[in-house]
C-alpha positions as CSV (number, residue, x, y, z in Angstrom):
1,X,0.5,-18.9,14.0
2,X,0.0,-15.5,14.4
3,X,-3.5,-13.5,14.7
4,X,-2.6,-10.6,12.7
5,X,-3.3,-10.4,9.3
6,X,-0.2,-11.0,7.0
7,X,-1.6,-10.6,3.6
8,X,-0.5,-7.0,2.1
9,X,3.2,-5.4,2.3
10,X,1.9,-2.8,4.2
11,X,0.4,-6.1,7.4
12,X,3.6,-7.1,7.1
13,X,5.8,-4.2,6.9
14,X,3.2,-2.8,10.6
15,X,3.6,-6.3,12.1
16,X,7.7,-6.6,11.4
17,X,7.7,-2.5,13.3
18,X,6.1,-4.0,16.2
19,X,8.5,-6.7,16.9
20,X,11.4,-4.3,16.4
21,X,10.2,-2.7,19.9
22,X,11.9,-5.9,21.4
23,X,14.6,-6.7,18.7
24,X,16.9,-5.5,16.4
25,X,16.8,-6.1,12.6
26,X,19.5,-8.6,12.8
27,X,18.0,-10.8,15.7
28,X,14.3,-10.8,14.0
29,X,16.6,-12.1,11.2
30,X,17.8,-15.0,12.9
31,X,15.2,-16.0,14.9
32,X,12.4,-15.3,12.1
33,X,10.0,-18.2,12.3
34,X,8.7,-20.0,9.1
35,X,5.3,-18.7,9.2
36,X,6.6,-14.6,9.1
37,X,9.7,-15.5,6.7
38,X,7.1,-16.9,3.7
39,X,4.8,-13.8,3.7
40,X,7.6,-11.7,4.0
41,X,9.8,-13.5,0.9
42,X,6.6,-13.2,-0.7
43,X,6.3,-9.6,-1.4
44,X,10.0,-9.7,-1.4
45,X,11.4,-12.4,-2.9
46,X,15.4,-11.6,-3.9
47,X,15.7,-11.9,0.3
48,X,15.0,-15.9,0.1
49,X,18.1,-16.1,-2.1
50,X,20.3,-13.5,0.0
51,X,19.1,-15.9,3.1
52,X,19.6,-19.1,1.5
53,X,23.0,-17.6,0.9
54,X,23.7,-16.6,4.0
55,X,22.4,-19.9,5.5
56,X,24.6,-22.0,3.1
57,X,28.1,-19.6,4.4
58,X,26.9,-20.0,7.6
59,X,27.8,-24.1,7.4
60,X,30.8,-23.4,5.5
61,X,32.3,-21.2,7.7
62,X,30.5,-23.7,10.9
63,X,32.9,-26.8,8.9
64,X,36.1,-24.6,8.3
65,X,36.0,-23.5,12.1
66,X,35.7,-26.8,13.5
67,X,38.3,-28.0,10.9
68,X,40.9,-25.3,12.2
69,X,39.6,-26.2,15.8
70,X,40.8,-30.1,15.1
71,X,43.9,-29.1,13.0
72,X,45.1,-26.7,16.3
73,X,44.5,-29.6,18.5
74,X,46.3,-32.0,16.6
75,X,49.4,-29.2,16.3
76,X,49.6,-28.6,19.7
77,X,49.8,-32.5,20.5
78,X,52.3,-32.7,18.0
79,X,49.9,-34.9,15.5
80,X,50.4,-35.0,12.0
81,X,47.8,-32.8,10.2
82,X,44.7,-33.5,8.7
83,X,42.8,-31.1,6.2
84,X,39.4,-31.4,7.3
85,X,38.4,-28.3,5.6
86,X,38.6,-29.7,2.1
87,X,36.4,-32.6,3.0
């Protein structure tokens, strides 16, 4: 946990500048612990369904990948196709 005081927008909004100094918006994204996401989705709350959303694609798009990576290695053996993807 943090020291710094994350109870108004404007704690939050001063704390998230500061780690921008070291990262970009889109890495604080990804790496943004569980303890800065809930104030944060607090005073904002239509980002916990945009990252939910994001989180959800993320899998789909992790499954259709590794779906196309088994159907390519089953066509260049010369093995019948599967269709992982639907599954």
């Amino acid at each position: 946990m943090t020291a710094v005081p994350l109870n108004t927008e404007a704690e939050i909004r001063h704390f998230i500048e500061l780690c921008l100094k070291t990262r970009t918006i889109p890495k604080l994204a990804a790496v943004m612990p569980d303890w800065l996401r809930g104030p944060i989705e607090a005073q904002a709350p239509g980002l916990t369904e945009l990252r939910e959303t994001a989180e959800r694609l993320e899998r789909e798009a992790f499954r259709a990948r590794r779906a196309h990576s088994i159907a390519l290695g089953e066509w260049i053996k010369g093995e019948p196709q599967t269709n992982e993807a639907s599954q």
